[in-house]
C-alpha positions as CSV (number, residue, x, y, z in Angstrom):
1,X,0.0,0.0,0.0
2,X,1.2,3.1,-0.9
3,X,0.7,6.6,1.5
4,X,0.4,10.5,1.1
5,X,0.3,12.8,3.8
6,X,-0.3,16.2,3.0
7,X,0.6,19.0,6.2
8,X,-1.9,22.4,6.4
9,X,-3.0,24.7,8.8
10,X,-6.9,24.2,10.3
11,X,-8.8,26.0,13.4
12,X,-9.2,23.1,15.9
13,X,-13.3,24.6,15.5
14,X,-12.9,23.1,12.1
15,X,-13.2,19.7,12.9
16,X,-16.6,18.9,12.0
17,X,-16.8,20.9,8.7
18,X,-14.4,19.4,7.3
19,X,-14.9,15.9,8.3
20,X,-18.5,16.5,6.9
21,X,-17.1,17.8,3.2
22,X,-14.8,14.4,3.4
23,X,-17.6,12.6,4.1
24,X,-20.0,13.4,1.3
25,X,-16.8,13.5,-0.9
26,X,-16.3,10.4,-0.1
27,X,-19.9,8.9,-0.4
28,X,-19.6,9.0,-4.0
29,X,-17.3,7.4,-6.3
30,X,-14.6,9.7,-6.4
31,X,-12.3,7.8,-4.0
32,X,-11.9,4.9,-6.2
33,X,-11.6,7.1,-9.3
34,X,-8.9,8.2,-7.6
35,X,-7.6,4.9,-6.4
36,X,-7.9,5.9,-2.4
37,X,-8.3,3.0,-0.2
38,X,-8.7,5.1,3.1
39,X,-8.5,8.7,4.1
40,X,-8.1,9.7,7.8
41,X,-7.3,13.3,9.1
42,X,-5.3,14.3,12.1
43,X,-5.0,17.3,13.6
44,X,-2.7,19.0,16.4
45,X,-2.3,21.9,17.5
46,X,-4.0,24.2,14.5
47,X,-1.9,21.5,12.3
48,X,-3.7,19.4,9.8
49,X,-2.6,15.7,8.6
50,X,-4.7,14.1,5.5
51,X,-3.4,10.7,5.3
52,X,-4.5,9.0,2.1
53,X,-3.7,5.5,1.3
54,X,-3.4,3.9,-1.9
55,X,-3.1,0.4,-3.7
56,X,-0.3,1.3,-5.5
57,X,2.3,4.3,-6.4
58,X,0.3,5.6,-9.2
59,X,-2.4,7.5,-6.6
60,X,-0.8,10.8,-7.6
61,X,-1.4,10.5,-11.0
62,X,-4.7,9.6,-10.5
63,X,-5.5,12.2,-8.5
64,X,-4.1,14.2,-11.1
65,X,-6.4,13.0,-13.8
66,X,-9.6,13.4,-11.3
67,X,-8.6,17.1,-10.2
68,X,-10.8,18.4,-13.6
69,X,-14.2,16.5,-11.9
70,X,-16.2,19.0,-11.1
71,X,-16.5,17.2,-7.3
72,X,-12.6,17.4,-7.2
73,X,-13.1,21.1,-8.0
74,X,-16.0,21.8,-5.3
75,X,-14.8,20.2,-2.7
76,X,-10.9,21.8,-3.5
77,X,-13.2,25.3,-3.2
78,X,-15.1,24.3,-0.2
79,X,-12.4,23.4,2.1
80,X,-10.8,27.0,1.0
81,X,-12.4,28.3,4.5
82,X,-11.7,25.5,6.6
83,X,-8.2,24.5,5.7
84,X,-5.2,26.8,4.4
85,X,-1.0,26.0,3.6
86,X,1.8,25.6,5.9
87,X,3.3,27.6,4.0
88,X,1.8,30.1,1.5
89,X,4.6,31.3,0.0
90,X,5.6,28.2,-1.4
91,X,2.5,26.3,-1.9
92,X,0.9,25.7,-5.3
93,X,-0.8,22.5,-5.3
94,X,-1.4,19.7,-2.9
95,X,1.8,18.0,-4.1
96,X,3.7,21.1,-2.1
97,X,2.1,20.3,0.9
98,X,3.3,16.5,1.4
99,X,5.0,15.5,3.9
100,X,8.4,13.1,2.6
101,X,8.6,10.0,4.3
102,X,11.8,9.3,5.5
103,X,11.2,5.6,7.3
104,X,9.1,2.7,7.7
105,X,8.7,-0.5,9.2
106,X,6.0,-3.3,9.2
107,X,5.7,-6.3,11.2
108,X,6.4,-8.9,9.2
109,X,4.2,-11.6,8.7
């Protein structure tokens, strides 16, 4: 399985808004369009973690072909209020915002 994490700034009041928009995002069949397997959001501390975990390597791509759906594009725009960059200055898309992974372990089986 293959994992993104994207870092942002939220208001801890947030919360609920924005697990709402994920929720009805996610009710339709955009998450497999997009090859996601599971979504879960963290927050600390007026930071926000969206971890999104894929099949395979190729989620970024994919999410790249689904960014021109018109559900992509709404909920992009609804989360405007909600959710904002780390860093402005350098941020451009979502692919600025991830978080590099840098190690990883599993249990072996």
């Amino acid at each position: 399985m293959h994992s993104t994490l994207i870092v942002a700034r939220m208001e801890p009041s947030a919360h609920a808004d924005v697990a709402e928009l994920f929720a009805a995002f996610d009710a339709t069949e955009m998450p497999h369009r997009m090859g996601t397997r599971r979504r879960q959001l963290f927050s600390y501390r007026g930071l926000y973690f969206h971890l999104q975990d894929f099949d395979t390597d190729n989620g970024g791509e994919r999410i790249e072909d689904a960014k021109t759906d018109p559900r992509f594009v709404r909920i992009s725009e609804d989360l405007k209020p909600f959710i904002e960059a780390y860093d402005p200055a350098t941020w451009r898309s979502p692919a600025d915002a991830m978080a590099t992974r840098f190690y990883t372990w599993e249990a072996s089986k």
